[in-house]
C-alpha positions as CSV (number, residue, x, y, z in Angstrom):
1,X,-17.1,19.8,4.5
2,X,-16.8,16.1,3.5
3,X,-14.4,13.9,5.7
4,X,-13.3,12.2,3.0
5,X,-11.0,14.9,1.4
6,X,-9.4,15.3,4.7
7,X,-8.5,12.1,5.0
8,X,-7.5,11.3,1.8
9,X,-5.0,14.8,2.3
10,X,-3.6,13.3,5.3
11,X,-3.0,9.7,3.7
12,X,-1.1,11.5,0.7
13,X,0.5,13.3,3.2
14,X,1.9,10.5,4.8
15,X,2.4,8.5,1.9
16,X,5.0,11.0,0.7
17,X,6.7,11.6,4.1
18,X,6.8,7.2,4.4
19,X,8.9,8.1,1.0
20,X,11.3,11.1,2.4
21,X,12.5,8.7,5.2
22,X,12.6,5.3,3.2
23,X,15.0,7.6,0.6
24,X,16.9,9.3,3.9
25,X,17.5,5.9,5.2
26,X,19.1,4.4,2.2
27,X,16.4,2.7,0.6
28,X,16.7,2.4,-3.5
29,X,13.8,4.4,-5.5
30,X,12.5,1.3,-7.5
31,X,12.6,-0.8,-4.4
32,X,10.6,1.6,-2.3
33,X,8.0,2.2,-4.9
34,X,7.4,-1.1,-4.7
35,X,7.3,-2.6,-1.7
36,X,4.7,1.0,-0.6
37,X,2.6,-0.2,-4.1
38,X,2.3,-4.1,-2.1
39,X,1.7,-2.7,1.1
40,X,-1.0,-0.5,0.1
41,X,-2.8,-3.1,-1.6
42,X,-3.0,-5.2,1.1
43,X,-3.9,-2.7,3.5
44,X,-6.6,-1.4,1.1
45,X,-8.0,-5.0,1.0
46,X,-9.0,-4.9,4.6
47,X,-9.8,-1.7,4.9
48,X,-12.3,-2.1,2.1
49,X,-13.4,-5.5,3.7
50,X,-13.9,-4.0,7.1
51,X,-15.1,-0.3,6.5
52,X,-16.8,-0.7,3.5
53,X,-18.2,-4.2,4.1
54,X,-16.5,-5.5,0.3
55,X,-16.2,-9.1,-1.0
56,X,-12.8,-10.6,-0.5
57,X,-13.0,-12.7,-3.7
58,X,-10.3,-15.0,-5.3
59,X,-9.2,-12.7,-7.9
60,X,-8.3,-9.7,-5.1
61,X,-6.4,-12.9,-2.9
62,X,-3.9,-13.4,-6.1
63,X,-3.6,-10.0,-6.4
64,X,-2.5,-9.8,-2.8
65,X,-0.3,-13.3,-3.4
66,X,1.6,-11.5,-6.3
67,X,2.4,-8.1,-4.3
68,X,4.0,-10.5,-1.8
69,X,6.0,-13.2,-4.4
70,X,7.0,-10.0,-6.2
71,X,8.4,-8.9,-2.8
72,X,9.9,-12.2,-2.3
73,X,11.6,-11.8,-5.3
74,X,12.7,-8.4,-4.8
75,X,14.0,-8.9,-1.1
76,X,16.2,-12.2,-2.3
């Protein structure tokens, strides 16, 4: 058996139970969609940089920029 399908089990996993709580704790469904969408993206962009040895180029820096000016926006 591949470890990837494990891991990517567990991450889905824990994607949805991140959601359960944010819900149980108060947190508005378009607002939690969204700030788990930025925080992914950002995450991913290290974890491809560092595991998978990937380019951080411009265009994936404004990506990241806009996930967190669109959370700027959304948090004021």
């Amino acid at each position: 058996m591949n470890w990837a399908p494990v891991f990517l089990g567990i991450s889905v996993v824990g994607l949805e139970v991140g959601f359960i709580y944010a819900y149980k704790n108060g947190w508005a469904v378009s607002t939690a969609s969204i700030v788990q969408s930025a925080f992914i993206a950002v995450a991913l962009l290290f974890v491809g940089a560092l595991l998978y040895h990937e380019v951080i180029s411009i265009s994936r820096i404004i990506g990241v920029g806009f996930c967190l000016v669109g959370l700027f926006f959304l948090n004021r």
